[in-house]
C-alpha positions in Angstrom: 12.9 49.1 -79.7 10.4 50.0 -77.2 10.4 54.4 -77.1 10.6 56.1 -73.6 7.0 56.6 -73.4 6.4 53.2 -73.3 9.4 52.0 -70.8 8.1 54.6 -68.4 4.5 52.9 -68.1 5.7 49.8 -67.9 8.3 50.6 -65.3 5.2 51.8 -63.5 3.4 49.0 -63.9 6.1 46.9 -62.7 5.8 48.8 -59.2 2.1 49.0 -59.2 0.1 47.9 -55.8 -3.4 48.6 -57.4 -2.7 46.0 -60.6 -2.7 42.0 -60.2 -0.8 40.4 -62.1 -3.2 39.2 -64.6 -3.5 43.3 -65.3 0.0 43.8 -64.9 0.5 41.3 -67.8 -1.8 42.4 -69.7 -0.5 46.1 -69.7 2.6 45.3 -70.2 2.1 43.5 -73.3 0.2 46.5 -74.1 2.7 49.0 -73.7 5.8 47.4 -75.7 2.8 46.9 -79.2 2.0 43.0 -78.8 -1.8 43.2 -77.9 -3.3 45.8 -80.1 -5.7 46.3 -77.0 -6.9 45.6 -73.6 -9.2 45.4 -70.6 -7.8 46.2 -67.2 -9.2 47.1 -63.0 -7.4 49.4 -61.1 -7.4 49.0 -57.3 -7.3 52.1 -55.1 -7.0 52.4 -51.5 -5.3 54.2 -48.7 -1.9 52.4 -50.3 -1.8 53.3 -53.4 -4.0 56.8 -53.8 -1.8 58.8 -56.4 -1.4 55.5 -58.8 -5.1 56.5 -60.4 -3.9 60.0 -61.7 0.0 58.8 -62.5 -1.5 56.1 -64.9 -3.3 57.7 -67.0 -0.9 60.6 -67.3 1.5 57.7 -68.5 -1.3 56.5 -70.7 -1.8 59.7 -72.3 2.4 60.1 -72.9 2.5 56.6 -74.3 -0.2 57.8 -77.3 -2.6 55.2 -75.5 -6.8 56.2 -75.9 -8.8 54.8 -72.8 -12.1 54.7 -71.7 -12.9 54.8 -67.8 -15.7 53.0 -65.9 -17.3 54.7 -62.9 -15.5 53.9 -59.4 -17.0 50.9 -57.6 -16.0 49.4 -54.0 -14.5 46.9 -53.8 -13.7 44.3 -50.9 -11.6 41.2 -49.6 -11.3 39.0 -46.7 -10.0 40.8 -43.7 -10.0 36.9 -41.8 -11.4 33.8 -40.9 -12.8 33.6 -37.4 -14.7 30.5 -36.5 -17.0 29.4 -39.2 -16.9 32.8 -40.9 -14.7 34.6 -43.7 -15.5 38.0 -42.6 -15.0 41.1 -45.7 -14.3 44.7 -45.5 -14.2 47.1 -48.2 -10.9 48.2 -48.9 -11.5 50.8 -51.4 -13.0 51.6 -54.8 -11.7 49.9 -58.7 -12.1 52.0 -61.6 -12.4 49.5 -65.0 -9.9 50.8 -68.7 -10.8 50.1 -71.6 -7.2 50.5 -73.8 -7.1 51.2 -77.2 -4.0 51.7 -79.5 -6.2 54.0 -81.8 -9.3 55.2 -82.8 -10.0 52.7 -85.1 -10.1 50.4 -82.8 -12.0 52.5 -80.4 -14.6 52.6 -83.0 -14.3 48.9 -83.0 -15.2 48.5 -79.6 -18.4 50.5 -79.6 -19.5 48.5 -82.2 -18.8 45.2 -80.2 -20.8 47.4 -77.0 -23.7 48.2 -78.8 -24.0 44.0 -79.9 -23.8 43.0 -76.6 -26.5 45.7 -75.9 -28.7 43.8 -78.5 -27.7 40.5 -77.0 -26.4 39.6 -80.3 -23.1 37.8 -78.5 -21.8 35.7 -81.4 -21.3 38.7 -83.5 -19.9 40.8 -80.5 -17.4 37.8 -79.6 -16.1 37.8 -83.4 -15.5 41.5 -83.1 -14.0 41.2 -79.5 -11.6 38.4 -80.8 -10.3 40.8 -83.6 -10.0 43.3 -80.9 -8.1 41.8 -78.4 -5.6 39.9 -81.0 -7.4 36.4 -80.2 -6.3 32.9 -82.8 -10.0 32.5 -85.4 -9.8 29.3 -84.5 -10.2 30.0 -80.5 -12.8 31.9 -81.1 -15.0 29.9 -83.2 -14.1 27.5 -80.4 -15.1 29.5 -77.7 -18.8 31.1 -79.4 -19.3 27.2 -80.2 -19.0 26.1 -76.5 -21.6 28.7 -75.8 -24.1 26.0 -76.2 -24.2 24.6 -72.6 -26.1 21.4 -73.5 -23.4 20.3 -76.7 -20.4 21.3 -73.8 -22.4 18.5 -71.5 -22.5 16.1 -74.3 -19.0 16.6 -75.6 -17.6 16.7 -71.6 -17.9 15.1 -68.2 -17.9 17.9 -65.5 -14.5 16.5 -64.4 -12.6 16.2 -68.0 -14.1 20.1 -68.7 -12.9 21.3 -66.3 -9.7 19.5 -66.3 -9.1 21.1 -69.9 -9.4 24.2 -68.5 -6.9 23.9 -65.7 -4.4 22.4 -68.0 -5.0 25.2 -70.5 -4.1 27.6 -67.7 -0.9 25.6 -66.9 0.4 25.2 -70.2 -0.9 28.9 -71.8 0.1 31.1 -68.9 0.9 34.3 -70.8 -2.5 34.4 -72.7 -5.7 36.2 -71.9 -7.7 34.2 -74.4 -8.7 30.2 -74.0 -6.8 27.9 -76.7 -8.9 25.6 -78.7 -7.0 22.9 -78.0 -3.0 21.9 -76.3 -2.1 21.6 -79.8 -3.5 25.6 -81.5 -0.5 26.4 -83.5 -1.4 29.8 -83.4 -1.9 29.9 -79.4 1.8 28.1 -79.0 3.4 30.6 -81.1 1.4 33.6 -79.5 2.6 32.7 -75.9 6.4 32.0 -76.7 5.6 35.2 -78.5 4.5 37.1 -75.0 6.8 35.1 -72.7 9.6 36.5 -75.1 8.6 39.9 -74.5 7.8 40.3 -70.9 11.7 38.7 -70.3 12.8 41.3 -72.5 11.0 44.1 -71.3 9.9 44.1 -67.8 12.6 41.9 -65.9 11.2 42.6 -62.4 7.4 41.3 -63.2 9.1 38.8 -65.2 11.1 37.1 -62.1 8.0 37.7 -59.8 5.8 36.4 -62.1 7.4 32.8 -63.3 9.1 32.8 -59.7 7.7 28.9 -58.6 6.9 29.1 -54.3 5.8 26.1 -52.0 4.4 26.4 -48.5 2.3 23.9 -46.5 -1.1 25.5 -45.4 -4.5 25.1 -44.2 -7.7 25.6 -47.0 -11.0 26.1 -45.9 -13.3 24.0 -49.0 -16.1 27.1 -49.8 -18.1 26.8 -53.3 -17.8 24.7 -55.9 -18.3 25.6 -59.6 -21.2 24.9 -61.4 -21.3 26.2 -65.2 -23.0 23.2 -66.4 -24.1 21.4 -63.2 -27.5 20.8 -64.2 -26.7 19.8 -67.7 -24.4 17.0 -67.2 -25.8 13.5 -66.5 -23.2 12.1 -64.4 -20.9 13.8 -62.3 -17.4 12.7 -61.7 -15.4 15.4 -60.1 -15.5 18.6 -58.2 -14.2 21.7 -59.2 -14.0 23.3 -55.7 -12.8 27.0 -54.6 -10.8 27.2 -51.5 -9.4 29.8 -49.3 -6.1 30.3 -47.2 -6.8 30.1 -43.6 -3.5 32.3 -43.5 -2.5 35.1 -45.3 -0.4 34.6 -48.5 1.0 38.5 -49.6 -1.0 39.7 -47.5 -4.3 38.4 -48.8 -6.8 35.3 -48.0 -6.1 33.8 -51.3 -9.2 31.7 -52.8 -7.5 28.8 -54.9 -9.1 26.6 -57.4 -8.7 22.9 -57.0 -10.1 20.0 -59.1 -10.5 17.1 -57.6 -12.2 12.9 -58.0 -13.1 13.5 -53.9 -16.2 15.3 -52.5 -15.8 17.6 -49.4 -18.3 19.1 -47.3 -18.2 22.6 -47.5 -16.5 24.1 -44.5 -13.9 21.7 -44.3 -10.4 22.0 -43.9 -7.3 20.6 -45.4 -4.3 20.5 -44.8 -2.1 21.2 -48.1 0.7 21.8 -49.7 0.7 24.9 -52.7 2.9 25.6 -55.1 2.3 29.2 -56.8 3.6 30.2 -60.3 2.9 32.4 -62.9 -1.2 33.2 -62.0 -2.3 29.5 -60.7 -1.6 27.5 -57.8 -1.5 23.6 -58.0 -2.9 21.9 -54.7 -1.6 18.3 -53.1 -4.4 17.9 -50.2 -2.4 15.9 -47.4 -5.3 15.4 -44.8 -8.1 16.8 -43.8 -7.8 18.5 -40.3 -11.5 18.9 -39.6 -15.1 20.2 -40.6 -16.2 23.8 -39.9 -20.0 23.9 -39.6 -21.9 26.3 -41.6 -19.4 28.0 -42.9 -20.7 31.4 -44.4 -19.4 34.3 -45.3 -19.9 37.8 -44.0 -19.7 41.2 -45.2 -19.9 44.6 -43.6 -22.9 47.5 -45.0 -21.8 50.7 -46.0 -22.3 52.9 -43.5 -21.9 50.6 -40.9 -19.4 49.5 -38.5 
């Protein structure tokens, strides 16, 4: 049984404008005792100005110990004009560490001072026990550090095709399963899924709510963690944006695909959006924007 405290945060939560819902998830699953601790960004603009102050007086109710980055601007696409995604900055992010005590505050600067040293395969064993991560994941993950064994063990198109499917079939975990099959992840995301129903109905229904549109993407990068390791490549991993506004945003979707496009060019598409992923079914393409670039504004300057 979840005490007051912690219903009042996550009823909070639940109404925030300055958490996505990858944060939203992770605090909630924070608040009802399921992740022993967590790493979250808080958006503030002109929208949402009181939600910085009202969190972490709910944070401070709940029992919670935090630790607060400096503000930082951040930005997004205003539009797409031409050949150009044009950015403003809407307003400044502030970066929580979450603890559930001060042992595991302690834990954290030890895993801080590793990373520090560069000593990441000691920090990543600390950070797993922090943040409630399978032993098996982790050894997976500090393994696949090693960019030359990943090129050897993948092509570019089935690694990142794991990934993707990860993301589908995990979609209430923070961490990356070692495999479909990790026992441990399974029973850790029926685990979550379980509790986010229980406990925070509203994010629950927006979040596993499935919605298809038709739409026009613009193709921009394309990822490269081990481009120049790989001997053959057989797929594109590419990141496209909305020509239109989806909830208000330019959203930039990921989409894995056998076909190479230009960058610049646009698709027509249809998306279907649930839980935090969006799969893609390109239809045509419409036509090529040349030199398409992005463009952001100075501070200071209009």
């Amino acid at each position: 049984m979840l005490k007051k405290e912690a219903k009042e945060l996550i009823s909070f939560i639940e109404s925030s404008k300055g958490f996505d819902n990858n944060a939203k998830l992770k605090l909630i699953l924070f608040s009802a005792g399921v992740k022993p601790n967590t790493y979250v960004s808080l958006r503030i603009s002109t929208k949402n100005l009181d939600e910085k102050y009202h969190f972490e007086q709910h944070l401070k109710k709940a029992g919670f110990l935090s630790q607060i980055s400096r503000p930082k601007t951040y930005e997004e696409i205003e539009k797409i004009s031409k050949n150009k995604a044009l950015w403003n900055i809407k307003g400044t992010w502030y970066g929580y560490d979450l603890f559930s005590n001060r042992k595991n505050k302690r834990l954290f600067q030890k895993y801080f001072s590793l990373v520090k040293k560069q000593q990441h395969d000691k920090a990543d064993l600390i950070a797993g026990k922090l943040y409630g991560y399978p032993k098996c994941c982790i050894n997976r993950f500090i393994e696949e550090h090693d960019l030359k064994k990943l090129a050897k063990k993948y092509s570019y198109y089935a690694f990142y095709d794991k990934l993707h499917t990860l993301d589908k079939r995990f979609p209430f975990l923070s961490h990356t399963p070692c495999s479909l099959k990790c026992k441990d992840s399974i029973k850790i995301n029926n685990d979550y899924r379980m509790i986010v129903k229980k406990s925070a109905s509203r994010f629950w229904k927006e979040y596993t709510r499935k919605q298809s549109f038709t739409t026009k993407l613009v193709v921009d990068y394309e990822s490269d963690i081990f481009l120049d390791k790989i001997n053959e490549k057989d797929g594109h991993d590419y990141g496209i944006i909305s020509l239109t506004k989806f909830k208000g945003h330019h959203y930039v979707f990921s989409n894995l695909s056998k076909k190479h496009y230009l960058r610049g060019t646009i698709l027509l598409a249809k998306v279907t959006v649930q839980y935090d992923y969006a799969i893609i079914k390109i239809k045509k393409i419409v036509r090529l924007l040349n030199n398409f670039h992005h463009q952001r504004k100075l501070l200071g300057k209009k």
